[in-house]
Structure formats: structure tokens, C-alpha cells
N, C-alpha and C positions, 0 to 999 in steps of 0.2 A: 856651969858650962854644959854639962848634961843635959841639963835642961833646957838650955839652948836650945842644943843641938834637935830634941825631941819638940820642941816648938816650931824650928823653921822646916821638919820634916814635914811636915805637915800643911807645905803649902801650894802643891802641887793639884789637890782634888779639886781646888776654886779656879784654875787653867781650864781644866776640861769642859764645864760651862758656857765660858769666854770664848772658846774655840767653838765651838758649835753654834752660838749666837754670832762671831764676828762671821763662817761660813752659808748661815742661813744670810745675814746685811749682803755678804757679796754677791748669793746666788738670788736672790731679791732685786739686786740696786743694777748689775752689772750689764743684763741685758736692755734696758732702756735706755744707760748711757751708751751703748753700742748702737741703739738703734736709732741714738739722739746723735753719735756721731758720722754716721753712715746719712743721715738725712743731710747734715750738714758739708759735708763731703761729697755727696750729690749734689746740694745747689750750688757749690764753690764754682761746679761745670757749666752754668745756665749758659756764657756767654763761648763756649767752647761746641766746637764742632765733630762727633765723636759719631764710632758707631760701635753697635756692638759691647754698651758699656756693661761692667757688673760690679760693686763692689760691696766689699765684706768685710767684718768689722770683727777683732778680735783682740775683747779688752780695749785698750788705747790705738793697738795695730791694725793698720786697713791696708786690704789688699785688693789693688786696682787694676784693673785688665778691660782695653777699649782698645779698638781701631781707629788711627790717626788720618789726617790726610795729608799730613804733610809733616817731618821732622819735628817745624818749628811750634805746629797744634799739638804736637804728642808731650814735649819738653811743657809745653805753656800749662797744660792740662794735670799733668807731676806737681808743676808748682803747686797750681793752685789746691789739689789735696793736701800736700805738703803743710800748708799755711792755715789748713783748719787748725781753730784754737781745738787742743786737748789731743790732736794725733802726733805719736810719740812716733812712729815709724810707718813709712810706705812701703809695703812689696809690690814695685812696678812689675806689673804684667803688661804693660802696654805696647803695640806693633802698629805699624802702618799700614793702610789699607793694601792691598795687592795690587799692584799694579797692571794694567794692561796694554798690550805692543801686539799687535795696535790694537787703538781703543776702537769698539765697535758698538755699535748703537745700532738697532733694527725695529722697524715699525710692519707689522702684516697682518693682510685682514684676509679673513674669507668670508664663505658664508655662514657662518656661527658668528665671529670675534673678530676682533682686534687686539693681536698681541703685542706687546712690547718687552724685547729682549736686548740682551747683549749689556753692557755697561752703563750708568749715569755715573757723573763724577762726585754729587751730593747728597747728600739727603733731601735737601729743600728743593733740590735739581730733578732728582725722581718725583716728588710727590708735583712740582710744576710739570712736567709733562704727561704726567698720568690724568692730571686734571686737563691738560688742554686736549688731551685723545680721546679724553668721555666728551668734553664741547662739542668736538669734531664730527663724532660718529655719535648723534644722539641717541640715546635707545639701544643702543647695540653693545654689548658686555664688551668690554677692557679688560686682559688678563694679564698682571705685571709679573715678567720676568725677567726685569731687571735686578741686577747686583751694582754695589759701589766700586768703583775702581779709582784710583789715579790715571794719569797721563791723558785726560781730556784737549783734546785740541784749544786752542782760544777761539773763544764764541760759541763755546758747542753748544749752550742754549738755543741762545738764537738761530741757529743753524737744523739744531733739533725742530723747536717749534715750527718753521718755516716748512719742515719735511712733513710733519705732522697733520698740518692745513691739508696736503696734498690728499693725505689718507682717504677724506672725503668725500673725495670723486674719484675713487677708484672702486669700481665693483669687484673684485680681488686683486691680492698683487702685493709685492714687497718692498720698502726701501731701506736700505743700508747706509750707512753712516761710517766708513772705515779712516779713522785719524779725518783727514779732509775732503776726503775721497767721496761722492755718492751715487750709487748705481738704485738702478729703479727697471721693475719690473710686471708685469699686470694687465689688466683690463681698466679703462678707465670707464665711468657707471653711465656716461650720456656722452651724447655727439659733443663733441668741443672740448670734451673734457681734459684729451690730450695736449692739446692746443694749451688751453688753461695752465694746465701743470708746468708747460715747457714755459710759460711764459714767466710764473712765480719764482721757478729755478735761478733766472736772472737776477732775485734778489735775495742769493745767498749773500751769506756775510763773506767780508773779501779772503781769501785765502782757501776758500772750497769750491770743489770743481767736479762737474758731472764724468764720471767714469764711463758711464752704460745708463741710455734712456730706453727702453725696453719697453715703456707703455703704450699698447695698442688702444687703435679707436674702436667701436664697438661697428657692426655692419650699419655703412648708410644705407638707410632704407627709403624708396619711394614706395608706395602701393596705390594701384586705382581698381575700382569694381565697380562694373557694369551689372549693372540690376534693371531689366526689363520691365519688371513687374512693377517696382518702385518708380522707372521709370528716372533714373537718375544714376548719375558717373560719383561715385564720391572720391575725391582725392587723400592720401594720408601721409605722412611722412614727412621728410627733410627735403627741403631747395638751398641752394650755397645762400640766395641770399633775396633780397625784395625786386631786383629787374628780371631774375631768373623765373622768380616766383609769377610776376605779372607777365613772363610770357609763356610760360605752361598753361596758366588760367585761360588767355586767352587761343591757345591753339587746340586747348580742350574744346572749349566753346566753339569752334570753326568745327571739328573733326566729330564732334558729337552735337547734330543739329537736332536728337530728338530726347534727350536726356537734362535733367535740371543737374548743372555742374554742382558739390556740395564740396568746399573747399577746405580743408583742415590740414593745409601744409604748413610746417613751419621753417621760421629758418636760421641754418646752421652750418657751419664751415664744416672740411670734413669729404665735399664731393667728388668724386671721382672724377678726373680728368674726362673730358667729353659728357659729361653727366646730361647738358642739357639737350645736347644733339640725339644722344641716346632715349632719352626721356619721348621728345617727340614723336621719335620715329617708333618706339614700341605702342605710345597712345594711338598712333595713324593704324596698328596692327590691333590693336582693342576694339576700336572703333566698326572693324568690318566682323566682330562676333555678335553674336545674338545675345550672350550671355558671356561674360569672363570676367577675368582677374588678371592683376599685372601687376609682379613685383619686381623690383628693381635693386637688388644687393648689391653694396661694392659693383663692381663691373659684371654681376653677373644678373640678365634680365631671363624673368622666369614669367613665359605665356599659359593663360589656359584657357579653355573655352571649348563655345562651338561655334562653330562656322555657318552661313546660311546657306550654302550648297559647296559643292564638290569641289569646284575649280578654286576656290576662294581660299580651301584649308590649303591648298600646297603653293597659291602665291603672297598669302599671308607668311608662311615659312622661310618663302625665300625673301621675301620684300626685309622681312627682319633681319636676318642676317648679312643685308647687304646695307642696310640702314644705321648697323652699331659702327663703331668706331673702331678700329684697331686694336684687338687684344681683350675683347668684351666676351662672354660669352652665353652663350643663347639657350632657355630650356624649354622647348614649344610641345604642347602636350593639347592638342588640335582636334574635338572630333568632329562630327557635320552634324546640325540639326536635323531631325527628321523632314520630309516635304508636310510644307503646309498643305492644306485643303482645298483641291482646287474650286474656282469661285468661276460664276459668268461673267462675259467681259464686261455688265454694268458694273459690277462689284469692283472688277480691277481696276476699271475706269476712277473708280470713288478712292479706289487705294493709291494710283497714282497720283491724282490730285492733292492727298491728304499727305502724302512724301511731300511734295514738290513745294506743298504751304508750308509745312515746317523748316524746310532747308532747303537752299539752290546748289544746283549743280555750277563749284568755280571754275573759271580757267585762267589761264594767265593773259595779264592787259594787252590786249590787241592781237591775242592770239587764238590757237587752237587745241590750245596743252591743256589735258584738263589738271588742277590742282591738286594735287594725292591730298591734301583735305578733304575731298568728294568721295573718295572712294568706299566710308561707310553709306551714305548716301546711296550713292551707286549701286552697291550691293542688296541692299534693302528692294531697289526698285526691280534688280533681276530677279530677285526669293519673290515679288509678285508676277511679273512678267510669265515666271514657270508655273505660277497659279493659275492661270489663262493660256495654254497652250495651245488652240485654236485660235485665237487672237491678233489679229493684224494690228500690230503699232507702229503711230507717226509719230516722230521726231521732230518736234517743230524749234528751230532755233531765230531766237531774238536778240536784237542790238536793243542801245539808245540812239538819241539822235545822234550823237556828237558825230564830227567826223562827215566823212566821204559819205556818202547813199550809196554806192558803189563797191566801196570796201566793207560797208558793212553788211550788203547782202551777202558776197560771196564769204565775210567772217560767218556770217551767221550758218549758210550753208554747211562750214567745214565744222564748225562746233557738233551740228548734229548729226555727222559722219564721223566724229570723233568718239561720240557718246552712241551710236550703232555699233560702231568697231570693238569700244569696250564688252559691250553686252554681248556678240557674235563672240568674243572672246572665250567668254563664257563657258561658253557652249551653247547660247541658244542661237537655234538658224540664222541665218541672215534673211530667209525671204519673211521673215515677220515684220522686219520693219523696213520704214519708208523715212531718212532724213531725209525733211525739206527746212530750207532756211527763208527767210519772210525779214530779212535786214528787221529797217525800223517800223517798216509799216504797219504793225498792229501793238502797239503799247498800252499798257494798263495801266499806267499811269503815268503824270507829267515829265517833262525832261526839261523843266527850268530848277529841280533839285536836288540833290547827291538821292538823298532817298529815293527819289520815284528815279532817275536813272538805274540805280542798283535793281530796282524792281522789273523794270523793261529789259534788262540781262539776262535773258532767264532761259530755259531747255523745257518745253512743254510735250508733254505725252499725251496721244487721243489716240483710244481703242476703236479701231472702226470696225 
């Protein structure tokens, strides 16, 4: 028995072994199977909607903590760790995403960026609109600051993206997205562009409604420059539309007989009420500078130039502002050419001629009115007139056949009392010249056709 006892005492020193090899197998084996179970416990979630997930693996025990989006995603997502083969215990850490009241979505660009703030409801919902806002605005950085929230309206994709297109054509500016609600604010980046956006708004999804349209259009701009040297008018800017456009062309053309018109209008909605009335009547004020510029903003027409004599800058000034439209306003910055050099009256003789070849002096049909188309014309021939100040000028006024022999001497008579009176206007004397009218009887060409009648119409000057 002794002996026994001194035999089983003895069997404790072969434990100590056992213990330090079974502790070295667990601290060897345990973290693989942890990290074997934590991998498994991840993919359990593949078809699960989660954010913010993390989980940790302790021994057999995982502890799981994610943001839900709904009750019934956060319970689904439990199971399924739950159901991994080998986890003995879950410590649910997991919440629902935050909700927000109300859900707010905002899209704003400047000149750097295009941000996006305020709420998406998903994950796959943010990463879709951040991709279609880089589409939108190519080249130009995207900054997301967006968060996930619950309480998305229904459709707020489609409602999003729809607001998103918009971005586009806006040269800065914001749109907000509140529950259903959306307001919008900005510059839009080209003529129509406003236009455009109001029209795409019409197809939101049903149940969203514009709060506040706030997007302005950018200035309509006309502009024309007179260029002496070049010898030509060039036109730039916006007409409302193609009958506008073909009749600015052609009242250029009438109003600038000594300029090659160079036309680079386009066209675009967006005009300001009276646009085209206005338009004309500042080109008829272009037309009597020697040299200008004429822009046309929104309703506001801005003159510059110079004038070919004295009397011209102050009824050039007035002519305009009695020529705009109601509520337009006027910015004439007017000075006078120097005098040209005076010349002999051969020379003037040759300068009259070489006006009068290029452009005629109009008047209205059967009348004595001369046509304020003329009046660049007109003025050109007084800046020579003053060049010959010694100078005795006739006036000679011609019909075509048509009509009376009778009426058309005494029209022709009053025509070139019409065009003496302008010039006396002026300022230059009256005893320089001498209207005489001569009807039809001296024509320079035929009167069996439109042409050669137009040509027999005519206002001739001789320096005697």
C-alpha cells in the first residue's frame, strides 16, 4: 500500500508537459480557425445590404456590429451569422441606419466642382449617382458628401438622376431634393439653357414638385462692329430665331451700303421682348459712325463710336432713344471724328459719285420721305460736302417711267428738296445747293425691268 501510494505520487510531473504542448496546439490552431471563421461569417452577408459592417471573431464567439436599412435587413443579416457552421454565439452589435426627416439630397457646382451632399438611401444608390454626376460634368472633379440615410422618398433614384442631367448646363448653381420637394438655383451656362431645365423638370417621377425655379439665363447678347478699314459690319450673337435672323441680315444690308455684312448670328430663345424692333433701330444708329460698336444686353443697348460731324453725334443720341422700346435702356458714348482734308471740288465731285455708286439714297413709294435706311448714306455725303466748302451742289432728282410724267417730275422735284433740307440740317448753308428735279427724262437705264427702274430712282449730285 505504501508503495502504492509512493508510485501514484508520482504522476503529476508527466501533466506539466501535456499542459504546455495542449497550450502551445491552441495558441497555434486557434487563430486560423478564427480567421476561418470570421471569413465565413462575412460571406454568409454577400446577399445582405449592410453598411458600416465589422466583425470579430473570438474563439467560436463573433461579434457583429453593421448598419441596417431596414428592421427586417438587420434581423436577416443576425441569422444569417447565426447559421455559420462552428459560431457558438453572436454579440449582436447591429443598428439601423439613421434616419432622416426630411431626406435631403443636393447637387452644386461652382467653378472648381461638383458636390454632392445631403443623403442617398443606399449604397448601390450613392455609388449610381456619383457615377452619373462624373457622366454629366465631364472633366470636372465630383466631391461626394454624401451619407446613407433611411426615409428616401419613392423614386428618389429616378428623381435624383433626372436632377443630376440638369447640373450640365448650369454654369453655377444648386439643386435640392427635400422628401419631394425641389428647388433650384443658379446660372444656367448657355442661352436656352433655362428653357431646357424647365422643360426636363416636367419629367419628374409622379409625386415631385418644383418648390422654387431660381435659374437664370445668362445676358442675351447681340453685338455688331463697324470696321472701316476692313471695310465691313460683322454681326455676333443671338436672334430668337431664323425669320428674325433673315431680317436683321437684310436691314443690315439696306443700312450699311458701303460694308461687306459678315454674319455669325445664331439662334436661340431667350430675347427680350422688343428685341427685334430694338435691334434695328440701334443698327440705323451704327450705321451713321465712321467707326463703332454696338452691343445689345438684355434690354440694355450700349453705343460707341465716332460720329462724322457735329450735328450727327446729338441726333444719333436722340434718334436712339426714341427708337428703343419701352423700358430699354440706352448707353451712347458718342465722340465726332476729326474733319477730313479738304479736297477740290474735282475730287468731291469723284467722292460724290463713288457714294452714290455704292448705295442710293431710299424714300418711301410715291413719296418724299426719305427712308432712315439712308441716313448712313446721307451722312457720309455731308463729311464730303464739308470737304468742299466753296462748292456749289445740284441736287438732281429722278423717277422711272411708271406712272404720270407729271407726278413724277414734281415727285422728283420734292425728293431733292427733301435731301437739301436734310443736308441744311446739318449745318451746311443752304445757298450751296440747288434741288432741281428732271421726273423721268434722263434715265440710265431701261424701264421695261425691276432692275433698271430701281436704277432711274436715284438722287444725283454735281459740283459746279
Amino acid at each position: 500500500m505504501r508503495g502504492l501510494l509512493r508510485s501514484s505520487g508520482k504522476w503529476w510531473p508527466g501533466v506539466v508537459p501535456l499542459a504546455i504542448l495542449l497550450a502551445i496546439a491552441a495558441w497555434t490552431t486557434t487563430p486560423p480557425l478564427e480567421a476561418d471563421l470570421a471569413a465565413r461569417a462575412q460571406a454568409s452577408l454577400k446577399d445582405t445590404v449592410l453598411d458600416k459592417t465589422l466583425i470579430t471573431v473570438a474563439g467560436r464567439d463573433v461579434t457583429f456590429a453593421a448598419e441596417a436599412f431596414s428592421e427586417e435587413g438587420r434581423r436577416s443579416a443576425v441569422a444569417a451569422v447565426e447559421s455559420v457552421p462552428g459560431v457558438r454565439l453572436v454579440n449582436d452589435q447591429t443598428s439601423l441606419v439613421p434616419e432622416a426627416k426630411p431626406f435631403v439630397w443636393t447637387i452644386e457646382r461652382d467653378v472648381v466642382r461638383v458636390t454632392l451632399g445631403g443623403s442617398a438611401p443606399l449604397p448601390a444608390s450613392k455609388a449610381r449617382l456619383l457615377d452619373a454626376a462624373r457622366a454629366a460634368v465631364s472633366g470636372v472633379e465630383v466631391a461626394d458628401r454624401l451619407s446613407l440615410s433611411r426615409g428616401a422618398p419613392l423614386r428618389f433614384d429616378a428623381a435624383a438622376l433626372l436632377l443630376i442631367d440638369q447640373i450640365g448646363k448650369l454654369k453655377d448653381g444648386k439643386i435640392t431634393l427635400s422628401d419631394s420637394e425641389v428647388t433650384l438655383a443658379g446660372m444656367a451656362r448657355e442661352l436656352g439653357g433655362r428653357e431646357a431645365i424647365a422643360a426636363a423638370l416636367k419629367n419628374l417621377p409622379e409625386g415631385y414638385w418644383i418648390g422654387a425655379n431660381g435659374i437664370k439665363a445668362p445676358p442675351y447678347v447681340f453685338a455688331a462692329n463697324k470696321d472701316p478699314v476692313a471695310g465691313a459690319l460683322t454681326l455676333t450673337g443671338y436672334v430668337p430665331d431664323n425669320t428674325v435672323h433673315a431680317a436683321l441680315a437684310v436691314a443690315a444690308a439696306r443700312k450699311f451700303f458701303n460694308e461687306k455684312v459678315i454674319d455669325n448670328l445664331k439662334a436661340s430663345v431667350g430675347a427680350p421682348q422688343g428685341f427685334a424692333n430694338a435691334v434695328v433701330s440701334a443698327l440705323g444708329a451704327l450705321s451713321r459712325l465712321s467707326t463703332g460698336t454696338l452691343t445689345v444686353s438684355d434690354r440694355e443697348v450700349k453705343l460707341s463710336g465716332d460720329a462724322l460731324y457735329d450735328a450727327a453725334a446729338g441726333q444719333i443720341r436722340g434718334g436712339l432713344s426714341k427708337g428703343l422700346p419701352q423700358g430699354w435702356q440706352i448707353k451712347a458714348e458718342i465722340s465726332v471724328k476729326p474733319p477730313a482734308t479738304p479736297v477740290d471740288p474735282t475730287v468731291c465731285q469723284q467722292l460724290f459719285a463713288d457714294l452714290l455708286h455704292k448705295g442710293q439714297i431710299q424714300f418711301d413709294s410715291g413719296r418724299a420721305t426719305i427712308d432712315p435706311d439712308s441716313t448712313g448714306l446721307l451722312d457720309r455725303l455731308i463729311e464730303t460736302a464739308m470737304r468742299c466748302p466753296t462748292a456749289t451742289i445740284e441736287i438732281g432728282g429722278h423717277t422711272d417711267s411708271d406712272g404720270d410724267a407729271a407726278f413724277n417730275q414734281t415727285l422728283s422735284e420734292k425728293r431733292a428738296q427733301a435731301v437739301s433740307e436734310y443736308l441744311v440740317h446739318a449745318g451746311l448753308p443752304p445757298e450751296r445747293f440747288r434741288p432741281v428735279g428732271f421726273g423721268s427724262t434722263r434715265p440710265v437705264a431701261g424701264n421695261d425691268t425691276d432692275e433698271g427702274r430701281a436704277q432711274n430712282r436715284r438722287i444725283e449730285f454735281l459740283v459746279r
